[in-house]
Every structure is written in C-alpha cells, then in structure tokens.
matplotlib code that plots the C-alpha trace (Angstrom):
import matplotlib.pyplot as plt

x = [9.6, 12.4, 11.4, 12.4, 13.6, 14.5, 17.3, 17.7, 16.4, 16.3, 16.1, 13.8, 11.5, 7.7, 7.2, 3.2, 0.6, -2.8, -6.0, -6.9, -10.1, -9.6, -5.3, -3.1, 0.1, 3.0, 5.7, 9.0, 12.5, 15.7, 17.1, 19.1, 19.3, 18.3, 16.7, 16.8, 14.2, 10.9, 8.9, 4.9, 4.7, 1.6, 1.5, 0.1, 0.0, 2.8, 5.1, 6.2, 5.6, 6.2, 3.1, 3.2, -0.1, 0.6, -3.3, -3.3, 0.1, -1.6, -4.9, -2.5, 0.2, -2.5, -4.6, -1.1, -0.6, -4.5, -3.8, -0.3, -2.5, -4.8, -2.5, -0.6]
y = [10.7, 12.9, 14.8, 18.6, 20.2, 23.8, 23.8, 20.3, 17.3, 13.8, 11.2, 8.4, 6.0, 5.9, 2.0, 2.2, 5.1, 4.9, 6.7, 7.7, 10.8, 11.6, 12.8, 11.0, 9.6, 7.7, 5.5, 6.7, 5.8, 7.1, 4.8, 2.4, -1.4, -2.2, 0.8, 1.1, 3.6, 4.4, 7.8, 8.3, 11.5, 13.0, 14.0, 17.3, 19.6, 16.8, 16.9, 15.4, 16.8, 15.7, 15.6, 18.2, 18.0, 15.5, 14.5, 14.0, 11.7, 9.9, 9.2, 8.3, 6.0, 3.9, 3.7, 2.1, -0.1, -1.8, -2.2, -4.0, -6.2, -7.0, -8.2, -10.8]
z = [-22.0, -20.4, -16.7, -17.0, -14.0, -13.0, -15.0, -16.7, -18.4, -17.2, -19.6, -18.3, -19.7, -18.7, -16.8, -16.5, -17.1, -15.8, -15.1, -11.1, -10.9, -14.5, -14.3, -16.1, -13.9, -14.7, -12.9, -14.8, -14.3, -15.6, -18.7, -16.7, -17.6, -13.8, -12.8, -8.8, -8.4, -9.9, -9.9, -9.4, -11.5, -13.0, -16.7, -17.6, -20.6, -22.4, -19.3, -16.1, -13.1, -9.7, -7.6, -4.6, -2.7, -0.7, -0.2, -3.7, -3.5, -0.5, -2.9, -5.8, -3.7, -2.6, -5.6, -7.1, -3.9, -4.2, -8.2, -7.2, -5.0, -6.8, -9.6, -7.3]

ax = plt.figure().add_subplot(projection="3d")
ax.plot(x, y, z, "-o")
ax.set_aspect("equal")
plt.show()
C-alpha cells in the first residue's frame, strides 16, 4: 500500500496492521530489501495517513510498545 503526500506517492509495503479503540493502524515502510525505518500510520477511508494528534500517537506508540513486550 503506497503513502500519498501533498504532492507524491511513496511506494511502501504495510509490516503489521492492527486494531487499537476501533481505528485501523499500520507499521509501513518504503520497499527496501533492509528497510531502516518503519512508520506507525493510521489507515482511513483506503489510505495512509500520518497520525497528527499527538495524544492519540502517545495512546497508539505505547499500545505497540506493550504488544512488542509482550511478544518477547
């Protein structure tokens, strides 16, 4: 699934999707063979977005650091 922007498209791949309060979020990174970073987006309407309430990337970013936990 490819990220629009303002004016372009990034071609990316979605890593992981899950559920958190009923929105849909993915961790995406650009097609790379070794991709160095990864991006917590949400998915709305059939497209990325980035997320910019940043109580709601607080909430998010540490619902995905208990799930890492918790899978160690």
């Amino acid at each position: 699934m490819d990220l629009r922007t303002n004016n372009s498209t990034i071609e990316g791949k979605i890593l992981h999707s899950f559920e958190y309060q009923g929105v849909q979020y993915v961790i995406w990174s650009e097609h790379e063979e070794e991709p160095e970073e990864a991006h917590l987006l949400r998915q709305q309407n059939q497209q990325l977005v980035h997320i910019d309430d940043e109580e709601e990337w607080e909430q998010v970013t540490e619902y995905v650091d208990e799930y890492l936990y918790n899978q160690q």
